[in-house]
C-alpha positions as CSV (number, residue, x, y, z in Angstrom):
1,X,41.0,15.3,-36.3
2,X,39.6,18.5,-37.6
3,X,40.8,21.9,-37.0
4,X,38.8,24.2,-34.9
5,X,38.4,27.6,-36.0
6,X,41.1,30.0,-34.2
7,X,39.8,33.6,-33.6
8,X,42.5,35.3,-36.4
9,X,40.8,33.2,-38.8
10,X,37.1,33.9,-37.9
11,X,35.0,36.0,-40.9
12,X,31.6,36.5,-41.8
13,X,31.3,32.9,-42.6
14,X,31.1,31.9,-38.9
15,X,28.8,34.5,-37.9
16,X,26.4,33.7,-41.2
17,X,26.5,30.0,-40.3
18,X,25.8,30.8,-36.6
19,X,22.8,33.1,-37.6
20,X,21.6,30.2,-40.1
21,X,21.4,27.7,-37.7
22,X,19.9,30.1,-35.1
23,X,17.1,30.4,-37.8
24,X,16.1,27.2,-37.7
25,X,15.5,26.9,-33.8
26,X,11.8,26.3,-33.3
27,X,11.6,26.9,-29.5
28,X,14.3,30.6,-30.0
29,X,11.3,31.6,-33.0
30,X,8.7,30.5,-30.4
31,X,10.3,32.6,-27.2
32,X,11.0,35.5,-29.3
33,X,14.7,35.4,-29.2
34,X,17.2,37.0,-31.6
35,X,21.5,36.7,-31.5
36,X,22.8,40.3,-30.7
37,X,26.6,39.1,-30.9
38,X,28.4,36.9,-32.1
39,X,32.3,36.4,-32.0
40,X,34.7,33.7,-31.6
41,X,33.8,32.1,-28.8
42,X,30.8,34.0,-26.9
43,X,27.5,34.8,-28.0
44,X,24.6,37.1,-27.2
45,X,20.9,36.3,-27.4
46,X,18.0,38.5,-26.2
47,X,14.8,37.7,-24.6
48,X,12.3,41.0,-24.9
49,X,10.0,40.8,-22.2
50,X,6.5,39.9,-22.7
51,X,3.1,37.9,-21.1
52,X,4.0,34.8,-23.0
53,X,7.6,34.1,-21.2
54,X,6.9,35.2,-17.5
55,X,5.5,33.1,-15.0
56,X,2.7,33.8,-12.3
57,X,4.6,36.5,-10.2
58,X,5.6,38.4,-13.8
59,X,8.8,37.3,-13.6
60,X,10.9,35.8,-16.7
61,X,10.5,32.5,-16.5
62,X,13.0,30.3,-15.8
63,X,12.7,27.9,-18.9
64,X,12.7,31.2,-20.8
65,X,15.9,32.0,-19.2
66,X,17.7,28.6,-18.8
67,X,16.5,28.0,-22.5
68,X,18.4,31.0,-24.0
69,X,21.4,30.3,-21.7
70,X,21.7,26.9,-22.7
71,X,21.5,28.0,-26.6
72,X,23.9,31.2,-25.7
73,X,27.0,28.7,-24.7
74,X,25.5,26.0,-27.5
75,X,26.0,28.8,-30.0
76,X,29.6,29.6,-28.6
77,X,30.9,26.7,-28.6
78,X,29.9,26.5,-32.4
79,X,31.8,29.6,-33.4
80,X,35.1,27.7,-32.6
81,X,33.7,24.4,-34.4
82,X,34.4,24.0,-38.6
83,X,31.9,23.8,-40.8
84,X,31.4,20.0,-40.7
85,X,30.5,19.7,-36.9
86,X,27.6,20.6,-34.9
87,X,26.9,20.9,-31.2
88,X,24.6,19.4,-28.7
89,X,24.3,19.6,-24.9
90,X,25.4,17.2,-22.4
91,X,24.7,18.8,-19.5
92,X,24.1,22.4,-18.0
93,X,23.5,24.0,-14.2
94,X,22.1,26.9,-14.1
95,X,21.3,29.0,-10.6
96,X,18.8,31.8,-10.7
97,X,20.3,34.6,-8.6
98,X,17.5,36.9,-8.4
99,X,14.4,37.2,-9.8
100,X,14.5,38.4,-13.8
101,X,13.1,41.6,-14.5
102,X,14.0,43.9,-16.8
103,X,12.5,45.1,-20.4
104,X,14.7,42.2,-21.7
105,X,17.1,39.5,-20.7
106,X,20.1,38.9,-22.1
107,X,22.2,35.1,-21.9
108,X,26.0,35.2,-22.9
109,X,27.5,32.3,-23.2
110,X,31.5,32.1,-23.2
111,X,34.0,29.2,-24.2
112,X,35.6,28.2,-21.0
113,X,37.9,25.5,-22.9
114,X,37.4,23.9,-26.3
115,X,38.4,20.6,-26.7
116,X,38.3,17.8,-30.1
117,X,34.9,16.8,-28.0
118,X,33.8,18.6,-25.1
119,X,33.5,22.3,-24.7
120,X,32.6,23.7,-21.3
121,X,30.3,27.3,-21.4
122,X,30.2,30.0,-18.8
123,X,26.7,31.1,-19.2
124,X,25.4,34.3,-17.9
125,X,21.6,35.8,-18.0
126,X,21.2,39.6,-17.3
127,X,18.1,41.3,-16.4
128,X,18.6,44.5,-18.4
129,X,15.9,47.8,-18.2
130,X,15.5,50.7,-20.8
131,X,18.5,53.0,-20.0
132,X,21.6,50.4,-19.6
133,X,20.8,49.2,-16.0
134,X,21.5,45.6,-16.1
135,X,21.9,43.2,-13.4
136,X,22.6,39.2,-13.3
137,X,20.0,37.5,-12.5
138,X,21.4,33.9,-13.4
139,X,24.5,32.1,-14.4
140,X,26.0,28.4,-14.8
141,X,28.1,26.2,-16.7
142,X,27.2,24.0,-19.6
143,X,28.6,21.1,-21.2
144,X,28.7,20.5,-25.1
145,X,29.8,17.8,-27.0
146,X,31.0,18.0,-31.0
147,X,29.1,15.8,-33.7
148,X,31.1,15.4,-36.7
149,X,28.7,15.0,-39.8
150,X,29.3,12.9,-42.5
């Protein structure tokens, strides 16, 4: 069995490997997204607001925002992974509380339990204005399994 990474033992390495993988997510590039935090176990990704990921009533749209929720509580769950593992979904539910306004969103996705395989993911999308004022405007849970590689 390989070790998972315990948060005493997390360094830059995680949070360059994190960022390095995030880099090569087509869809994260195509919404606009970027990783604001990273730290054992939770990670921060923000959705500026613009024509392209709304829908018809202006609105974020919610594939914009179950998108960067799901890769919020992917990306946690790889903080506490080692270096020969990667992560893919099983499953996620996500319910949109209100409406997402806001200058940006914001997912966080937190390590509920981390297990050899399965990793569970609170995920939480915030609808946050210029000034601070933020307000959740979704959240769910989110289901990961570990791939060794070879």
């Amino acid at each position: 069995m390989a070790e998972r990474i315990r948060p005493e033992e997390a360094d830059g390495a995680m949070e360059k490997r994190v960022l390095a993988s995030f880099g090569r997510q087509g869809l994260m590039a195509h919404l606009g997204a970027r990783i604001s935090r990273v730290e054992p176990g939770r990670v921060h990704i923000v959705l500026p607001g613009r024509p392209e990921v709304t829908q018809h009533h202006g609105y974020f749209h919610a594939g914009a925002t179950g998108a960067i929720a799901d890769t919020a509580g992917g990306y946690a769950a790889y903080t506490l992974f080692p270096e020969e593992a990667e992560v893919l979904t099983v499953e996620y539910k996500i319910n949109l509380l209100a409406p997402a306004v806001g200058d940006h969103i914001e997912a966080v996705g937190t390590v509920l339990r981390s297990g050899r395989t399965l990793t569970v993911c609170l995920l939480e999308v915030y609808g946050v204005r210029d000034g601070g004022e933020r307000k959740l405007v979704a959240n769910g849970q989110q289901t990961l399994i570990r791939v060794d590689t070879p």
